[in-house]
Each structure stands twice: as C-alpha cells, then as structure tokens.
N, C-alpha and C positions, 0 to 999 in steps of 0.2 A: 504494500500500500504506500502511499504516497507520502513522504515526511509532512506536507504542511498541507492538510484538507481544505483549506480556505480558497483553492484554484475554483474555475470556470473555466466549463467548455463552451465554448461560440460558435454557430452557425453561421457564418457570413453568405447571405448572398444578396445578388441582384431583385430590385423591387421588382423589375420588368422580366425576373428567371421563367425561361419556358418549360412547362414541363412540371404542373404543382406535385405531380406524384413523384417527381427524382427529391423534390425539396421535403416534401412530409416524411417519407423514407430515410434521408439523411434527418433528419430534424427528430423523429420516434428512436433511431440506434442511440441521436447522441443522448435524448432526454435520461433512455434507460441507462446508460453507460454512465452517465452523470448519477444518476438515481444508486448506481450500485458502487459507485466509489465514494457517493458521499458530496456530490460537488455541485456548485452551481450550474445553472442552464441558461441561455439567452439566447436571443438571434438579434443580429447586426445587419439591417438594410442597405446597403448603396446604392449608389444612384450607377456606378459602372453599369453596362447592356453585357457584364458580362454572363457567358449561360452555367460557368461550373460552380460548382458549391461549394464552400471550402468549410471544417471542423478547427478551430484555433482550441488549445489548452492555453489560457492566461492563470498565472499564477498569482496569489494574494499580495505579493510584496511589490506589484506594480513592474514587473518586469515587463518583457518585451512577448506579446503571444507568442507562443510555438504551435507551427502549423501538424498537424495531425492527420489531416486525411483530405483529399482532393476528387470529386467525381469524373473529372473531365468532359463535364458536358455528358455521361453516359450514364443509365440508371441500374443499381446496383440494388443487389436486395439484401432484406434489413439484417439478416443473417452474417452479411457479407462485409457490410458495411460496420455492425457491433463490432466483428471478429477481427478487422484493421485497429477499430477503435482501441480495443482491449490491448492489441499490440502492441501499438505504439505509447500506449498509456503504461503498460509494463515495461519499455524500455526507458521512458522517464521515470520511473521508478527508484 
C-alpha cells in the first residue's frame, strides 16, 4: 500500500471526448481502484479537442501528477483498464 493515503486519482479528459462509453469505462476502473486503495477520485475537464483519456495519481504533498494510464483514443474494458491501474499503482508503491 501506498506510504501517504492522502493521493488522488484524476481522470483528465476533453469536454468535447467522443465516445461517452470509453470515458465512463475509464472513469468506473479509476473510481473502484481509488475506492480500494483508499484514495481520492475527480475528473478534470479541458477545453483540448483532444479524444484520449488520461488517469493522473496526484499525491497529497502537492507534487507534480504522475501519469498512470492513457486510452489512446481506443476503448478498453473495465477489467483491462483496473488491471493497468493496479499496476502501475503497485509500482509507485
């Protein structure tokens, strides 16, 4: 588990993202993934047209997000998408 519980995971994507089902997909792995380590949840809007979705782990002491997972424009399932999550979440570990 993570030394300092006080992180968030962020959803960043575009207002204008096509494709509400790649964003609810990525948006339900990260809630649960957040849900099971203990962590903050949120989604961050921009105004970019861009179409991928991105997962940041920001930390509580104000650092700099670290990027976690990227869809590349292509929809992943939720299965697929936790199983990155938990990855990368145990190698910041």
């Amino acid at each position: 588990m993570l030394k300092n519980n006080s992180g968030k995971l962020l959803v960043y994507a575009s207002k204008g993202v096509p494709g509400k089902k790649r964003l609810l997909s990525v948006q339900t792995a990260t809630e649960e993934t957040a849900k099971l380590l203990n962590l903050d949840f949120g989604i961050v809007k921009f105004r970019n047209g861009s179409s991928q979705i991105y997962v940041y782990y920001k930390c509580g002491d104000g650092g700099e997000p670290i990027p976690l997972y990227c869809d590349k424009g292509k929809a992943g399932s939720l299965q697929e998408i936790c199983a990155t999550l938990r990855k990368m979440m145990f190698v910041l570990s």
